[in-house]
C-alpha positions as CSV (number, residue, x, y, z in Angstrom):
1,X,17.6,61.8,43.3
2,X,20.6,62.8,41.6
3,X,23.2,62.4,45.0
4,X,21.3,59.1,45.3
5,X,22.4,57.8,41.7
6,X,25.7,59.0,42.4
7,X,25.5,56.6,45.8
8,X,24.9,53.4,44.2
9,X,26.4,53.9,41.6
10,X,30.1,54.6,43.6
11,X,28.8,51.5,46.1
12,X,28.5,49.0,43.0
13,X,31.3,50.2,40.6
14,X,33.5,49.6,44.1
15,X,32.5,46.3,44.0
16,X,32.3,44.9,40.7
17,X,33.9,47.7,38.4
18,X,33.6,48.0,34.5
19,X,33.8,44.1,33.6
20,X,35.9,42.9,31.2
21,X,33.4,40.8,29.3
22,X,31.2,44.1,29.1
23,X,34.2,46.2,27.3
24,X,35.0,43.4,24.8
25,X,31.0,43.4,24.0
26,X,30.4,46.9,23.6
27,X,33.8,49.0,24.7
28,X,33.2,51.9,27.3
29,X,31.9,55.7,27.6
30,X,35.2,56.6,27.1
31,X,36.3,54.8,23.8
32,X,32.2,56.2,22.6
33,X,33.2,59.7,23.7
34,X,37.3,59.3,22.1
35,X,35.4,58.0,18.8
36,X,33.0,61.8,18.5
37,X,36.4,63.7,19.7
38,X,38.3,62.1,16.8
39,X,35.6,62.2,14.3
40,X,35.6,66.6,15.2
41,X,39.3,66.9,15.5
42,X,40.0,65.4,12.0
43,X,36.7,67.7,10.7
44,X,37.5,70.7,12.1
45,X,40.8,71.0,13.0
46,X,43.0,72.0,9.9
47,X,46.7,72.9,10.0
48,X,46.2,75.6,7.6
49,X,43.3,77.3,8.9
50,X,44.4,80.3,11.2
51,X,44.8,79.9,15.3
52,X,41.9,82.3,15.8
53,X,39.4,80.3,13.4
54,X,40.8,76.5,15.2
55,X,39.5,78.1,18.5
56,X,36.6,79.1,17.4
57,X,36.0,75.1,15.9
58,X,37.5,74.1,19.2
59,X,35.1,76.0,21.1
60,X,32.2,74.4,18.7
61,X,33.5,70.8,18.8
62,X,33.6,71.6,22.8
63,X,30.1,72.2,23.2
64,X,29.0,69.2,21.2
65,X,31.3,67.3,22.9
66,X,29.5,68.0,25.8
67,X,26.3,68.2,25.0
68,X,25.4,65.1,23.0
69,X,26.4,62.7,26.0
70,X,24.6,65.1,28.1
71,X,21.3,65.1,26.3
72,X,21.8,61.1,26.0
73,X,22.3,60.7,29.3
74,X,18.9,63.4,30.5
75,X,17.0,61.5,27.7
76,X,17.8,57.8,29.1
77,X,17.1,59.2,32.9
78,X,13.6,60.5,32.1
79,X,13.0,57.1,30.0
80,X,13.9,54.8,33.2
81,X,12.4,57.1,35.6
82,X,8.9,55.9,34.9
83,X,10.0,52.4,35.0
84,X,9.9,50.0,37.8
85,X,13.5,49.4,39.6
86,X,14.7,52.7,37.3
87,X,16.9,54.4,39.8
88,X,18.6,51.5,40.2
89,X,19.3,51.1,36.6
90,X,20.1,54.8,36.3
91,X,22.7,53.5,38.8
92,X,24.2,50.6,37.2
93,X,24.7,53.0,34.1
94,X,26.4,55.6,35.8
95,X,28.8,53.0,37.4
96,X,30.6,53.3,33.7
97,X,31.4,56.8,34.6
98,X,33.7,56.0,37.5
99,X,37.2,53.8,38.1
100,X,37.5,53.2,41.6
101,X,38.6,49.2,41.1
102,X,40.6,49.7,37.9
103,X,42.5,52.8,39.3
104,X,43.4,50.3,42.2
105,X,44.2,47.6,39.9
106,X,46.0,49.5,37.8
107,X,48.5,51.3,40.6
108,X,48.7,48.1,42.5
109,X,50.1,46.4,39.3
110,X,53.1,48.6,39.4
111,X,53.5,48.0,42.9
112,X,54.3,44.3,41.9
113,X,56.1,44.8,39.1
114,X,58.8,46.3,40.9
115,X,58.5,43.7,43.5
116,X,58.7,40.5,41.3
117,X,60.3,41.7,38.2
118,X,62.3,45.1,38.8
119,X,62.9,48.1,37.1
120,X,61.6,46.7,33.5
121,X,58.6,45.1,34.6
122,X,57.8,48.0,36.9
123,X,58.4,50.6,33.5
124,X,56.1,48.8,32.0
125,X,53.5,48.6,34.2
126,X,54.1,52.2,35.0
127,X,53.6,53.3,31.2
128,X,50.3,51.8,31.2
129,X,49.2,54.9,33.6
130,X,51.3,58.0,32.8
131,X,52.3,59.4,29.4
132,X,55.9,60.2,30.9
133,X,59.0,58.5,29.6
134,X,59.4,55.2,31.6
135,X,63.2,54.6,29.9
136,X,64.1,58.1,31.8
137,X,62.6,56.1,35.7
138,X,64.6,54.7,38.1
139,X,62.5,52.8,40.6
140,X,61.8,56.1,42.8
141,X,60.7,57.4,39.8
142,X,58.8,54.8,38.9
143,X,57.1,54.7,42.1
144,X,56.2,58.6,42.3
145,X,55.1,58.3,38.8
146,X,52.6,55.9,40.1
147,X,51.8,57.3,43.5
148,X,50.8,60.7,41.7
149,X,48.6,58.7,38.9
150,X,46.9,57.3,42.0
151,X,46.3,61.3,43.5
152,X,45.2,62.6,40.4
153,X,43.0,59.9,38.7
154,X,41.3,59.5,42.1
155,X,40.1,63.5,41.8
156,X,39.5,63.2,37.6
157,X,38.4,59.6,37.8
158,X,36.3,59.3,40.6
159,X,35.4,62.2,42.7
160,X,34.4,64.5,40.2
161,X,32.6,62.6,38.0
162,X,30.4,61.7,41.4
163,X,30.1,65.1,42.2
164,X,28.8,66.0,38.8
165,X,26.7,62.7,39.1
166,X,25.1,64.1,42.4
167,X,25.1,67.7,40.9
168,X,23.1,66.6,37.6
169,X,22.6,62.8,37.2
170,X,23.6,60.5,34.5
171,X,23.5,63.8,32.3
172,X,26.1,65.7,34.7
173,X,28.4,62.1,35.0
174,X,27.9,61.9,30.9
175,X,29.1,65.8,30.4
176,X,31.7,65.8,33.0
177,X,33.5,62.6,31.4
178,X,33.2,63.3,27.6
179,X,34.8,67.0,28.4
180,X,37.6,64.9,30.8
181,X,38.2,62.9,27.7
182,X,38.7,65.8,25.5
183,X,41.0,67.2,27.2
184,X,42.9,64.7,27.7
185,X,42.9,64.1,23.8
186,X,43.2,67.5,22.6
187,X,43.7,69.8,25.2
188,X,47.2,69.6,24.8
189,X,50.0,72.5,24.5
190,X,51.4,71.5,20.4
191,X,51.0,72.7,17.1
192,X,48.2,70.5,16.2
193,X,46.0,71.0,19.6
194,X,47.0,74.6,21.3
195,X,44.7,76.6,19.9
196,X,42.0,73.5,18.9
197,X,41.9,72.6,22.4
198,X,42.4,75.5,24.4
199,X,38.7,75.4,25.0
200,X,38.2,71.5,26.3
201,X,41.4,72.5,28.3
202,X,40.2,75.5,30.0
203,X,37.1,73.9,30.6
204,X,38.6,71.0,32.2
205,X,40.2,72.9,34.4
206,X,36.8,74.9,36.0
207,X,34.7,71.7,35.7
208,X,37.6,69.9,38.3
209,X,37.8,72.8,40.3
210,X,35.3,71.8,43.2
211,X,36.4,67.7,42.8
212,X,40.4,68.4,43.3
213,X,39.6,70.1,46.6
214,X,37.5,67.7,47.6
215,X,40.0,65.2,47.0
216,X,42.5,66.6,49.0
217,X,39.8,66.8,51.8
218,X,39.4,63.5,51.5
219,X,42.9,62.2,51.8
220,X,43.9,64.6,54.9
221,X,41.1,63.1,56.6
222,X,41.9,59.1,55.5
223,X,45.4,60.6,56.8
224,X,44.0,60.9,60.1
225,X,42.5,57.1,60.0
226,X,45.9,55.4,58.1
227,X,48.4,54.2,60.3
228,X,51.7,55.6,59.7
229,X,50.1,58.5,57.6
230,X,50.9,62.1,58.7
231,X,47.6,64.3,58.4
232,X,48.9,67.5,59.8
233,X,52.1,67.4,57.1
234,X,49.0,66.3,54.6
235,X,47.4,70.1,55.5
236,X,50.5,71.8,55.5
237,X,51.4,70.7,51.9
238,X,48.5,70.9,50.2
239,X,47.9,74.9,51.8
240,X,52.0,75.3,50.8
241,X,52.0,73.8,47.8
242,X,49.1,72.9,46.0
243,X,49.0,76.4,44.3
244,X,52.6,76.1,43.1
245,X,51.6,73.0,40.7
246,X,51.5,73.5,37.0
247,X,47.8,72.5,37.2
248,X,45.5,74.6,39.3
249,X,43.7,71.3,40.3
250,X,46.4,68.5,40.0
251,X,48.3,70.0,42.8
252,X,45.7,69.5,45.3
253,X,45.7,65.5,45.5
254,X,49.2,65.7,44.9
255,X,50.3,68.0,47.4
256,X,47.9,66.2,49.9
257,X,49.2,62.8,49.5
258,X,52.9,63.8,49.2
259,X,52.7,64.9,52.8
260,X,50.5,62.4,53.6
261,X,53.2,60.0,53.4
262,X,56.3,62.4,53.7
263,X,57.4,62.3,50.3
264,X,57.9,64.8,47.7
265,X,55.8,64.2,44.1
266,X,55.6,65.8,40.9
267,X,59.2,67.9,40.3
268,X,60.8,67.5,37.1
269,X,60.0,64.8,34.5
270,X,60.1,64.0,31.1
271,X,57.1,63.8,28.6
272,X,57.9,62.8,25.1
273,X,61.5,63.8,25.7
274,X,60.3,67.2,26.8
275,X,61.7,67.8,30.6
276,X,58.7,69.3,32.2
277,X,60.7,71.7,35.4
278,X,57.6,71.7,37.8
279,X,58.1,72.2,41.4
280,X,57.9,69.5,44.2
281,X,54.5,68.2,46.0
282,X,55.6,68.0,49.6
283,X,58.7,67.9,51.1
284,X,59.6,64.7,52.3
285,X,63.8,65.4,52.1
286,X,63.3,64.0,48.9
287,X,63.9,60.6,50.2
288,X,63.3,57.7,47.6
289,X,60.1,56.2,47.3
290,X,59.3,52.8,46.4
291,X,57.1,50.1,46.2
292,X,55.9,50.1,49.9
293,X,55.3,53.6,49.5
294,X,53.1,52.7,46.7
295,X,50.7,50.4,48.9
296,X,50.9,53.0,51.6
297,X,49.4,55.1,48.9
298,X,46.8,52.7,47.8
299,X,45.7,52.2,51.5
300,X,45.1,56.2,52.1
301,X,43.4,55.9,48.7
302,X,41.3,53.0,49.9
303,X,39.9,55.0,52.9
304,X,39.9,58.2,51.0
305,X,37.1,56.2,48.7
306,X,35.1,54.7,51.7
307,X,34.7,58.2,53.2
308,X,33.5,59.2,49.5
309,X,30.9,56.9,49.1
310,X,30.1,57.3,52.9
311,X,29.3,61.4,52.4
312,X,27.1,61.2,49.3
313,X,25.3,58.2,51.6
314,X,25.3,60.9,54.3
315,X,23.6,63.6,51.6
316,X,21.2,60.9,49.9
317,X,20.0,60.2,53.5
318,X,19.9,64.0,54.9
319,X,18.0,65.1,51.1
320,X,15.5,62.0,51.1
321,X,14.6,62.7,54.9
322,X,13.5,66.6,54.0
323,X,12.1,65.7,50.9
């Protein structure tokens, strides 16, 4: 029942989301999970200790990490299983895993920034969703910066954590989003982290390997259904370009929603005042993107999602009629 959880759950969170009354009560999976990183990272990872012995700890912290979420999560699904209405609670759990309405939220808000308040408001907005240095944005930049949150988040914030939902439940959504959260706290390329977090980086990277190419399905075909959208440029890109990305899974959204809407994405940016050279999503003649280009993005999004939610109905249908 595991693709079925991973159903409802997708069809409620894209209703209602993670309410805000519910994260002032009792926060959200993530802060939990950011909490147990912290807690191992200030144990375990010591400056003085050599880079060979912080792996090793980083390997350990990695795998309870993982598994403590993971054995939560089993532990509650067996409890509720053998009570009434217990899928559908299993359900309304797992909803905490995903972000479809706050990733729309979120990117829209920049969208209206720019258009009511210009380039401060929209910096603002943008920092709020990407660790890149708003002072160095223009509005294009602004807007790409938000357009490639948008790619991205929609393959780590959504599709996989329903794919590992389907693949192994609560447990599967649990592990796949504590180890997402790790890396994006310590799987980081500095003194403190490089060797600490080279496994919860490396391990990020395999666990969003089958999501980030789903994604990019998915947003070639909501290409095909988006008015204005170019689904054979979509293909191109992501087959010319997604490989070229820094990130072996970043690329794939990316390069699929650049050509999607005929821009070019990712490139060179600043982190931290670090200029980051990556190469260009897409081609797009590097023409300027802006706010319109963001809700052009939101609405390939938008359809990218229903399709989602309308494949693992597809597979929760096909499953329960041979079982």
């Amino acid at each position: 029942m595991s693709v079925l959880i991973a159903f409802l759950s997708l069809a409620v969170e894209f209703a209602l989301g993670y309410p805000d009354w519910l994260f002032r009560a009792i926060g959200h999976p993530v802060t939990w999970f950011g909490r147990l990183i912290s807690f191992l990272d200030r144990r375990l990872n010591h400056a003085a200790d050599p880079d060979a012995l912080r792996r090793k700890r980083g390997v350990q912290a990695l795998l309870v990490i993982v598994l403590v979420p993971a054995t939560i999560g089993l532990g509650v699904q067996i409890l509720f299983w053998f009570v009434p209405m217990g899928l559908i609670v299993t359900a309304l759990l797992a909803t905490s895993l995903l972000s479809q309405k706050s990733l729309y939220e979120h990117v829209e808000a920049v969208a209206d920034a720019l258009d009511t308040g210009g380039l401060a408001l929209g910096r603002v907005a943008v920092s709020r969703i990407v660790g890149r240095d708003p002072e160095t944005l223009d509005r294009a930049g602004i807007s790409r910066a938000a357009i490639e949150s948008l790619a991205e988040n929609f393959s780590d914030g959504i599709v996989a954590p329903a794919f590992w939902i389907g693949v192994g439940g609560l447990a599967g959504g649990a592990a796949y989003k504590a180890a997402n959260t790790a890396d994006s706290m310590i799987g980081h390329r500095t003194p403190r982290h490089e060797a600490f977090g080279w496994a919860a980086a490396r391990f990020d990277d395999w666990i969003n390997l089958p999501a980030s190419r789903l994604t990019a399905l998915l947003i070639v075909l909501a290409a095909f259904l988006v008015k204005g959208a170019d689904a054979k440029n979509a293909w191109h890109a992501v087959w010319r370009d997604a490989k070229k990305h820094r990130s072996p899974n970043a690329g794939w959204p990316e390069a699929a929603m650049a050509g999607a809407l005929g821009l070019a994405l990712a490139g060179p940016r600043s982190y931290g005042g670090v200029l980051v050279d990556d190469v260009f999503m897409g081609e797009g003649g590097r023409r300027e993107a802006d706010s319109i280009d963001i809700r052009r993005a939101l609405k390939l999004y938008r359809v990218a999602d229903y399709l989602l939610i309308a494949l693992f109905g597809l597979i929760s249908v096909i499953v329960i009629v041979v079982t």
